[in-house]
matplotlib code that plots the C-alpha trace (Angstrom):
import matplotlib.pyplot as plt

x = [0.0, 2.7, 3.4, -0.6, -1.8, -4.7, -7.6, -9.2, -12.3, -16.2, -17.6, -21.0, -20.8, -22.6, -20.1, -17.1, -18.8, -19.3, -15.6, -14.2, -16.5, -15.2, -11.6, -12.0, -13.8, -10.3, -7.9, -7.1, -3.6, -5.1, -2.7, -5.6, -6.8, -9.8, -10.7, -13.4, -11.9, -14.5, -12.8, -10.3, -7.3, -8.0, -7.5, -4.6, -2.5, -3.6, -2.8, 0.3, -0.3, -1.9, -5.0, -7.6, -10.5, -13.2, -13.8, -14.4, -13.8, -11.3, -10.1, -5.9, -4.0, -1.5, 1.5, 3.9, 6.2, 4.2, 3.4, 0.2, -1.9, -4.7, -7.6, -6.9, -3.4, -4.7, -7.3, -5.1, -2.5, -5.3, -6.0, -3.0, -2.5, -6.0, -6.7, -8.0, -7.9, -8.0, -3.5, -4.4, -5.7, -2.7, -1.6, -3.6, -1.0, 0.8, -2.1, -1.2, -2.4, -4.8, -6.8, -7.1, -7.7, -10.2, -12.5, -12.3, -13.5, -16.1, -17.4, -16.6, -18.6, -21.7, -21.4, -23.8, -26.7, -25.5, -25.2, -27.0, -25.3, -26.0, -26.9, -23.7, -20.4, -20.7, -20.1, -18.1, -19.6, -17.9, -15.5, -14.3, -13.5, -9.8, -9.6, -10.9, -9.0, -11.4, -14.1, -14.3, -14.0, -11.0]
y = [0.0, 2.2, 2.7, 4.4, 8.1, 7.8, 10.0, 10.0, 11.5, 11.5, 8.7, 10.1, 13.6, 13.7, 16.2, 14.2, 11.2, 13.2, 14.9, 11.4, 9.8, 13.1, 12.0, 8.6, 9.9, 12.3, 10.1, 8.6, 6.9, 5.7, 7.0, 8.0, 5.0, 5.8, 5.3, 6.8, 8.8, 6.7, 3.6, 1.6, 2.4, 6.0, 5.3, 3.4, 5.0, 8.7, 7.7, 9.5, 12.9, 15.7, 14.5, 14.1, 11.8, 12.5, 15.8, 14.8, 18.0, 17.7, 15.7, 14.2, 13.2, 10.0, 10.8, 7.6, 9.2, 9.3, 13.1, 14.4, 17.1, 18.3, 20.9, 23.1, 21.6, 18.1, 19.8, 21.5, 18.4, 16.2, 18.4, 18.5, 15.2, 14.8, 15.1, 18.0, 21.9, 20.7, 21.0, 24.7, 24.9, 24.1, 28.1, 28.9, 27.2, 30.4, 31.8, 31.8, 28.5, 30.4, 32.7, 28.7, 27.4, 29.6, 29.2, 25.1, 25.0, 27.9, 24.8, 22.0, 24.1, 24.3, 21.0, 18.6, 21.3, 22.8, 18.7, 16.5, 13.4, 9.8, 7.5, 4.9, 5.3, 4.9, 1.0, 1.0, -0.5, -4.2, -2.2, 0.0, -2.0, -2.5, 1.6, 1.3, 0.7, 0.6, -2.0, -5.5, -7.1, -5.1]
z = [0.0, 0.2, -3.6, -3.4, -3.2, -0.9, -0.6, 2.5, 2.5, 4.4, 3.0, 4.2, 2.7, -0.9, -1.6, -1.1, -2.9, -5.8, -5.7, -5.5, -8.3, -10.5, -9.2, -10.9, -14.1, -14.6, -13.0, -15.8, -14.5, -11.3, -9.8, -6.7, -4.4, -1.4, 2.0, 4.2, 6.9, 9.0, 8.2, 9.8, 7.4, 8.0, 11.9, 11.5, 8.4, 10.5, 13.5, 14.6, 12.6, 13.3, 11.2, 13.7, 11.9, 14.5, 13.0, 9.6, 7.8, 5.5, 2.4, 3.6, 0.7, 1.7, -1.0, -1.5, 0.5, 3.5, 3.4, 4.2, 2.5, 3.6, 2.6, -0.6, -0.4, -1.2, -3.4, -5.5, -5.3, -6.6, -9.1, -10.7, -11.4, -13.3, -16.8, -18.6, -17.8, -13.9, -13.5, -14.1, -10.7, -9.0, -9.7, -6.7, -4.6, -4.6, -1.9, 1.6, 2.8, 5.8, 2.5, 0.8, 3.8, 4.4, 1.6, 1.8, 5.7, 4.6, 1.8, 4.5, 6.9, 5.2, 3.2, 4.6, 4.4, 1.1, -0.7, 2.2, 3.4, 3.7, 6.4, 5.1, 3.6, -0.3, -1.4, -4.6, -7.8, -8.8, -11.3, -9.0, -5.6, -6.5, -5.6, -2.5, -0.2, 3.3, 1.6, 3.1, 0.2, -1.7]

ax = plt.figure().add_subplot(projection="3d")
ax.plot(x, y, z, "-o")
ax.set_aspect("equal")
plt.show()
């Protein structure tokens, strides 16, 4: 698992399930594999980081190396490694992380009334179950 990316996201958010199903449609390397943040691979790969998963409110990007992103910077991160006009995003990494920062927990804030939620954690269709990394049966 440690030649992955991993996204780590709120696999009850409608939100995040639709960022990550847009993530797949553009991710044409698969480079990107998932896991809930609710999920027992969130718990144990975040462990010893600053990355508290109780609060559910931000995406974490697991680079190969180990590093962590989080928030715009795992955003924008994401988002230059898909295809299309989406790399042209990653300009916005020359913001001051608080002003990025800022505008992503404003969305994260408001997400679950702005885009609902569900009651479970999305279950991947049979094509896709080798990218998640968190289901029982991958």
């Amino acid at each position: 698992m440690e030649d992955r990316e991993i996204i780590f996201f709120d696999g009850v958010c409608n939100l995040c399930n639709g960022a990550v199903n847009f993530i797949i449609d553009r991710d044409r390397k698969k480079r990107f594999f998932f896991a809930s943040l609710q999920s027992d691979l969130a718990r144990e790969k975040l462990q010893h980081s600053k990355v508290d998963v109780s609060k559910l409110d931000s995406i974490v990007l697991m680079k190969k190396n180990g590093e962590l992103k989080e928030k715009s910077s795992a955003v924008l991160d994401i988002a230059r490694h898909l295809s299309g006009g989406w790399p042209l995003l990653y300009v916005f990494m020359i913001l001051p992380v608080f002003l990025r920062d800022l505008v992503y927990d404003f969305i994260a804030a408001n997400r679950y009334k702005w885009f609902g939620r569900r009651d479970e954690c999305r279950i991947p269709t049979p094509e896709l179950r080798q990218r998640f990394l968190d289901a029982p049966y991958s």
